[in-house]
C-alpha positions, 0 to 999 in steps of 0.5 A: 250842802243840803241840811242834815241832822247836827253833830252830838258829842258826849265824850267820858273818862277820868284820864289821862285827859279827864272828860265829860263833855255834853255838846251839840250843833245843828245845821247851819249854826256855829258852836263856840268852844270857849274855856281855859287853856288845858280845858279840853277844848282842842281834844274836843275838836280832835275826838269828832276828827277821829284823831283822839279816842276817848274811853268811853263816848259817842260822837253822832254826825248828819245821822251817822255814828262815828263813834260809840264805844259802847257798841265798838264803832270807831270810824277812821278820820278818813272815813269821817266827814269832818272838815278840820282846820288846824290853829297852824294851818298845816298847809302842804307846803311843796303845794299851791294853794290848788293842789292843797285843795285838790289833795282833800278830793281823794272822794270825788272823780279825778276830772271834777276835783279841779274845777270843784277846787277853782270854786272853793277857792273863789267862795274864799276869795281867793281866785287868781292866787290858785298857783301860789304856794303857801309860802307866797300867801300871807297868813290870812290867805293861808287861812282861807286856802285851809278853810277850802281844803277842809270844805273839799272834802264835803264835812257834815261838821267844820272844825276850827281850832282858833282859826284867826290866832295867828293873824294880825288884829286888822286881818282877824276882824276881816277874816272874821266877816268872812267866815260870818258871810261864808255860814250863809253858804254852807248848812252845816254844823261848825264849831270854833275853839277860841280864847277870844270871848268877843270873837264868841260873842261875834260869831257865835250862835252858841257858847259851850264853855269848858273847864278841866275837861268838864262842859260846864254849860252851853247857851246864846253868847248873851245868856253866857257872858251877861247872864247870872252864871255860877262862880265857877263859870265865871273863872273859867272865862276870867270874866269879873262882876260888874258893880 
């Protein structure tokens, strides 16, 4: 996937999910979404996907315009090259793990979806489990299977709503390493909601921190969670001074 300029969102409204959101990521860097439960950060997520429209707002993408209510554009989510993984996965489950990563190709000519998906599933190592269904995968695997599924349908942004939430503590931390390995792979923006502020600070090259659906600032993991920042900050991510 070749560089491209990054994902701007400037998302506005007083309801009935209050929003005013300022964020961007550029190719190749991971944007962590960190905040409160209720802070909007899943319909932040949801807004770029195009499954949420805001009243007033615009979401940019490799150079494309996929929303600009000012203007009347609001692409359709089929239409936009959002990779989304879903915090439950939301794996088909009558499919294997080939044919979930198959079903994303409706883009590409039959005869190369298969051989496309052989290799998104070996990039997430999981060659030689392309024949099981999701309910023979552990909840790691299942992860990787909806992290190739998101990829087969070439994004310009990877989306990752708390993608390690529901896997053991072990799991997490190798699930982890692979999505660090996997960004040296893919040039293109990702950004991640988490709770988890030692997996922002793991992970992220940016954290954008959210409250009430408000951006209350962006910067590196250092500048975010070691930084002077102002009181209300600080209680959006429960952080305490140090003495």
């Amino acid at each position: 996937m070749a560089d491209a300029p990054g994902l701007t969102v400037r998302l506005r409204q007083g309801g009935p999910i209050p929003l005013d959101v300022d964020l961007d990521c550029g190719p190749g860097e991971m944007l962590a979404l960190v905040g409160p439960s209720g802070s909007g950060k899943t319909t932040v997520l949801r807004t770029v996907a195009g499954l949420y429209r805001p009243v007033s707002g615009a979401v940019r993408c490799g150079g494309a315009v996929w929303l600009d209510t000012d203007a009347g554009i609001d692409v359709p989510p089929h239409r936009r090259r959002a990779g989304l993984v879903f915090q439950s996965y939301a794996l088909f489950p009558h499919m294997t793990a080939l044919g979930n990563v198959t079903a994303a190709m409706g883009h590409r000519p039959r005869g190369e979806r298969d051989a496309k998906a052989q290799a998104l599933l070996r990039m997430v190592h999981l060659d030689g489990l392309e024949h099981r269904m999701p309910s023979a995968l552990s909840g790691g695997q299942q992860q990787r299977v909806a992290v190739a599924r998101a990829l087969a349908r070439d994004p310009g942004v990877l989306l990752l709503d708390e993608p390690f939430s529901a896997v053991d503590r072990r799991t997490r931390r190798r699930m982890q390493d692979e999505l660090a390995s996997l960004r040296s792979e893919i040039r293109i923006p990702i950004v991640m909601v988490t709770h988890d502020l030692s997996e922002a600070e793991t992970l992220a090259d940016r954290i954008c921190v959210l409250d009430a659906g408000e951006t209350l600032g962006t910067g590196t993991p250092a500048e975010i969670l070691r930084g002077s920042v102002d009181a209300r900050m600080r209680e959006a991510l429960d952080l305490r001074e140090v003495t």
